[in-house]
N, C-alpha and C positions, 0 to 999 in steps of 0.2 A: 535409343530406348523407345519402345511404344507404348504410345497411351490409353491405345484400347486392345482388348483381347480379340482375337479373331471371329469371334462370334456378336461382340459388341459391333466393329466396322462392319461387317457385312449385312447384320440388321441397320442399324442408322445409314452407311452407305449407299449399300446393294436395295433390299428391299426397302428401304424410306422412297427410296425415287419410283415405287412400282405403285400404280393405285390402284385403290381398293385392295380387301382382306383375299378374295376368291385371285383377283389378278396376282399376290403376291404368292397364294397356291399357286395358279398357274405359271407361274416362271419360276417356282421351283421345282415344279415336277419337267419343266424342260430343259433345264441342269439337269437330271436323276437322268431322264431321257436322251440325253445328245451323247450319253455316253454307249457307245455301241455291243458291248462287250454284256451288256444286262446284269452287271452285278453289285448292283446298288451303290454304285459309286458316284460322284456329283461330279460335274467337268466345271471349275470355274478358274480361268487361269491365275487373274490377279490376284484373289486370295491366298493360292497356292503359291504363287509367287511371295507374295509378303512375309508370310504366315510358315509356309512350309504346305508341301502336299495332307501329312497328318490330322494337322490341328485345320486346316480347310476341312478336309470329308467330316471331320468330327462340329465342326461350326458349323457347317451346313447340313449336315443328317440332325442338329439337337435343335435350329432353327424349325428344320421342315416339319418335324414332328410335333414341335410348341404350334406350330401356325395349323397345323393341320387340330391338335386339339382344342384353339381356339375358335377356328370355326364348326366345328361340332357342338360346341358349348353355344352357339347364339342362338337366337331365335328366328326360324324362318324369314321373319318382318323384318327384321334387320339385313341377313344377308341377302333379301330380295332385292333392298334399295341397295345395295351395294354390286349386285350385277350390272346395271349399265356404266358404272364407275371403272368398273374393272377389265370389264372387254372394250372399252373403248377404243383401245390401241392394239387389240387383236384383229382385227377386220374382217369377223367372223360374226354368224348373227348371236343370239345371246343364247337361246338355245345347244347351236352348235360350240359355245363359247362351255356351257355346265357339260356338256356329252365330254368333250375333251381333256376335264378336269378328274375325272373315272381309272386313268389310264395311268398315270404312274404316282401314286400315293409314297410317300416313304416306306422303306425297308428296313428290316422288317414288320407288317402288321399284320397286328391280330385277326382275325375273320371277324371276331365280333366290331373292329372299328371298320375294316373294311366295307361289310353292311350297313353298319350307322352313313357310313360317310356316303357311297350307294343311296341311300335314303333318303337323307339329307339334298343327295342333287336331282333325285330324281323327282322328289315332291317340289324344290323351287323351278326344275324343268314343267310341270303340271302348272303351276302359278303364272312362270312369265306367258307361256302360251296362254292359260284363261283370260289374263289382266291385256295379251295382245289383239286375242277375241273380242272381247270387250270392248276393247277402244275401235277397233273397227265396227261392232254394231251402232258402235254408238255417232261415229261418224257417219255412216250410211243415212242414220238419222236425220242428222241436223238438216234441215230444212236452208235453202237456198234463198237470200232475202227479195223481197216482193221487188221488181223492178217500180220506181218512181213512175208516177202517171206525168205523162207529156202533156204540156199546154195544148191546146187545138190550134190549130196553125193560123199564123195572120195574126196573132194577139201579140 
């Protein structure tokens, strides 16, 4: 007898270990993706194994689409500080870490979220670059500390 449903395990399992909201998008749009065949189906063996092939595509297509309308729901501020979180273990920069996040959303979506979500990554793409901007003008700046003045020699 199992004690959780296939969608409960795979959230607390599967995505509990993945960090950050955007990384747990991103690894699920590369389950949607590793499947070759393009027809919105999720490849994930162990659940299918457990579970059954069924109730896997249906845990994991009800997941993708809760997580993907959770992060449309937050505020820029928030999912900005959770981009370094989330690519941390992609070894991509963070930029190319939101551009790759575009590419395979759940199926099927509507145009109208598929622009939200679009939008969504392209304004925190605008951010991380200004706030990268930034921190380099601002290093350029910093001033280099005055070397100590030397005794006169013989003293």
């Amino acid at each position: 007898m199992r004690l959780k449903s296939a969608i409960e395990d795979f959230e607390a399992n599967t995505l509990g270990a993945v960090p950050g909201l955007l990384g747990r998008l991103s690894y699920m749009s590369r389950l949607l993706d590793g499947n070759a065949t393009g027809n919105g189906r999720y490849d994930h063996w162990g659940l299918a194994k457990v579970y059954g092939e069924d109730a896997a595509q249906c845990a994991i297509r009800a997941s993708h689409r809760a997580l993907l309308s959770a992060v449309l729901k937050k505020p820029l501020a928030v999912l900005l500080k959770d981009v370094p979180a989330s690519c941390c273990n992609e070894h991509v920069t963070e930029k190319e870490f939101l551009a790759s996040l575009t590419h395979c959303p759940p199926k099927p979506l509507s145009p109208a979220a598929l622009a939200h979500l679009r939008s969504v990554l392209s304004a925190l793409s605008a951010l991380v670059e200004s706030r990268d901007d930034a921190n380099l003008r601002r290093a350029s700046q910093l001033r280099q500390p005055a070397p100590e003045p030397r005794p006169p020699a013989g003293i």
